[in-house]
Structures are given as structure tokens and as C-alpha cells.
PADO-224531 format. One record per residue (C-alpha): residue number from 0; z, y, x; residue in three letters. Coordinates in pm, 1 decimal. Each point is the difference from the previous one (the first is absolute). Layout:
BEGIN
SITE   i        w        v        u  aa
SITE NUM        Z        Y        X ALA
...
This chain:
BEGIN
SITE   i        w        v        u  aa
SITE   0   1135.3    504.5   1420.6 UNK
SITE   1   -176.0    -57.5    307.5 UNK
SITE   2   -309.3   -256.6     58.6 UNK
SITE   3    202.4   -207.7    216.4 UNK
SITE   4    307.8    -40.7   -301.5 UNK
SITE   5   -301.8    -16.8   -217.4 UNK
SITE   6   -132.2   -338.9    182.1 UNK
SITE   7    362.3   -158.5     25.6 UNK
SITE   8     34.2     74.2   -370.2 UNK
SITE   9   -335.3   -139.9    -93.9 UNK
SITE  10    160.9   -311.2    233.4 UNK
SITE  11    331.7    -39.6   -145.7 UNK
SITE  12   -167.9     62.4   -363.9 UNK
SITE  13   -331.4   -253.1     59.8 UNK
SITE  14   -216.0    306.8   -132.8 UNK
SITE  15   -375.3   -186.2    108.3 UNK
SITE  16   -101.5    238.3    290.7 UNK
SITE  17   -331.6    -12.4   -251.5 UNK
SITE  18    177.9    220.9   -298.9 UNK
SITE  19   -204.8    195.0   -212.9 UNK
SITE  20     35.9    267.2   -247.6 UNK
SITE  21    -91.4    149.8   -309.5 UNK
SITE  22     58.5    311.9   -227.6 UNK
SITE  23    113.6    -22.2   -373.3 UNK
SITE  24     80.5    278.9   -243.9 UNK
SITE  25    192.8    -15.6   -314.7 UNK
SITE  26   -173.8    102.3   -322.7 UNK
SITE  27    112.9    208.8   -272.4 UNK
SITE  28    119.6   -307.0   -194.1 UNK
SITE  29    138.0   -131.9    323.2 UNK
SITE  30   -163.8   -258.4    101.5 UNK
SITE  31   -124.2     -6.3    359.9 UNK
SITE  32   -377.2    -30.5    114.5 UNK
SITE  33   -123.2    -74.8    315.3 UNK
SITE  34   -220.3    349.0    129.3 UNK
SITE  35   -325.9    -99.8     44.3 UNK
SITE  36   -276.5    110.5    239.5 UNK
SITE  37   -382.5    110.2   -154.9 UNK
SITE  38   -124.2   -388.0     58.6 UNK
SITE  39    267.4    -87.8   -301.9 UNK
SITE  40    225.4   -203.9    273.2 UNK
SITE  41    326.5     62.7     73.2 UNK
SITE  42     98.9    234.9    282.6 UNK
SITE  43    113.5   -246.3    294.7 UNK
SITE  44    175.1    181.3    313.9 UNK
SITE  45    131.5   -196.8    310.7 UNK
SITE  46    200.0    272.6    110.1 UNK
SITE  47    312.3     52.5   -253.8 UNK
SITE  48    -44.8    402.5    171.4 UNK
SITE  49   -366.4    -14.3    -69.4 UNK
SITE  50     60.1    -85.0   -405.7 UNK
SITE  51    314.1    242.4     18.4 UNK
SITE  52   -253.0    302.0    112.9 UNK
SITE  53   -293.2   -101.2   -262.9 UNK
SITE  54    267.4     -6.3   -252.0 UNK
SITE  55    114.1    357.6     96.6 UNK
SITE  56   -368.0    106.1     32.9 UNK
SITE  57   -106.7   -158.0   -379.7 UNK
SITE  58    342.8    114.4   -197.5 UNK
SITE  59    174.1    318.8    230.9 UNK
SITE  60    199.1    144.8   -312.9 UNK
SITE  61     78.8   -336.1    -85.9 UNK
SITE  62    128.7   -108.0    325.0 UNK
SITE  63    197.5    313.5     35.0 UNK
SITE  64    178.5     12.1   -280.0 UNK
SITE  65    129.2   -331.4     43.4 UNK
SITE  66    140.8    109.4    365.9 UNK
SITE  67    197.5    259.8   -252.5 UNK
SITE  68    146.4   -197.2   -287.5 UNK
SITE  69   -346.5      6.2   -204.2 UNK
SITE  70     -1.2   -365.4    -77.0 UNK
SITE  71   -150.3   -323.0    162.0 UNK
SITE  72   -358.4     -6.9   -136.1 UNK
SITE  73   -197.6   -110.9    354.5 UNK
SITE  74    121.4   -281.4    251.0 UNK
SITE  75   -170.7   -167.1    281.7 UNK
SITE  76     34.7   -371.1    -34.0 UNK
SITE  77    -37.0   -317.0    258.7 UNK
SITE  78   -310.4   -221.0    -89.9 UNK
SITE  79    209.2   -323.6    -13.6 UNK
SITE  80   -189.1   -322.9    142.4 UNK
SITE  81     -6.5   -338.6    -67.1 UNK
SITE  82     76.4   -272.1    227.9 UNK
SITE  83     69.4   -265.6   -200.6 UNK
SITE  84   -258.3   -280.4     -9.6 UNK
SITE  85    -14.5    -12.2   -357.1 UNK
SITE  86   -344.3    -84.8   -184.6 UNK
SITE  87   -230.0    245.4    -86.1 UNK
SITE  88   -112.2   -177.0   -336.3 UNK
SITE  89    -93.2   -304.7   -202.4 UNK
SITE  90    -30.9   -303.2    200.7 UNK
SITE  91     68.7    196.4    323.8 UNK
């Protein structure tokens, strides 16, 4: 898919031009974990290619054996944001 079918699909789909990303990996027990950078915080990417290339560069055997068959144990996932004007807390 090229940039250009990339922007009418962010159109058609309301994607926020703003999207971010982040990288979580299923555990042994499977439950899924957000990876984390040395400061403790989540790994953040604004480029879905960007998070896609630190994902191959922290798990490479993982990554490739799920191109084979090996299982889904990685996944880059949208950062969802909210728009809603809801209150942040008591008597907000």
C-alpha cells in the first residue's frame, strides 16, 4: 500500500493523523505486557514502521517465527485516544 492509499484510508477510516504506537509481547502464561524502555515507561512510536522495526530489533526469533506458523506472541498495537469530554475525576 502506497502513502497516498495510506492517507485516503486514514480518511475514509477517521484514523487521527496524530496515531501513535506501542509494542506488547505475550508472556508465558499469556497475558500481554506492554515492552518497556530503561526509564520503566512504555515504548511509544509515532510511526506504526518505526515500532514494527524496534519490535524486529528487540525479539528477531520471535518475530520470525511468527512470519512461519510459530505462533502470535508480539503485535504492534494503535495507542487509542480519547476524545470524549468526559470528567477526569470527583467533582470534575
Amino acid at each position: 500500500m502506497g502513502p497516498q492509499a495510506r492517507f485516503i484510508l486514514k480518511l475514509e477510516t477517521g484514523m487521527a493523523k496524530d496515531q501513535q504506537f506501542k509494542i506488547e509481547v505475550e508472556d508465558d502464561k499469556g497475558v500481554w505486557h506492554d515492552e518497556r524502555g530503561a526509564d520503566g515507561a512504555p515504548l511509544i512510536f509515532d510511526d506504526e514502521g518505526a515500532a514494527r522495526a524496534k519490535l524486529s530489533e528487540l525479539y528477531p526469533v520471535l518475530v520470525q517465527m511468527e512470519r512461519y506458523g510459530g505462533g502470535k506472541r508480539t503485535r504492534v498495537i494503535r495507542v487509542l485516544v480519547d476524545e470524549d469530554d468526559w470528567p477526569t475525576g470527583p467533582g470534575s
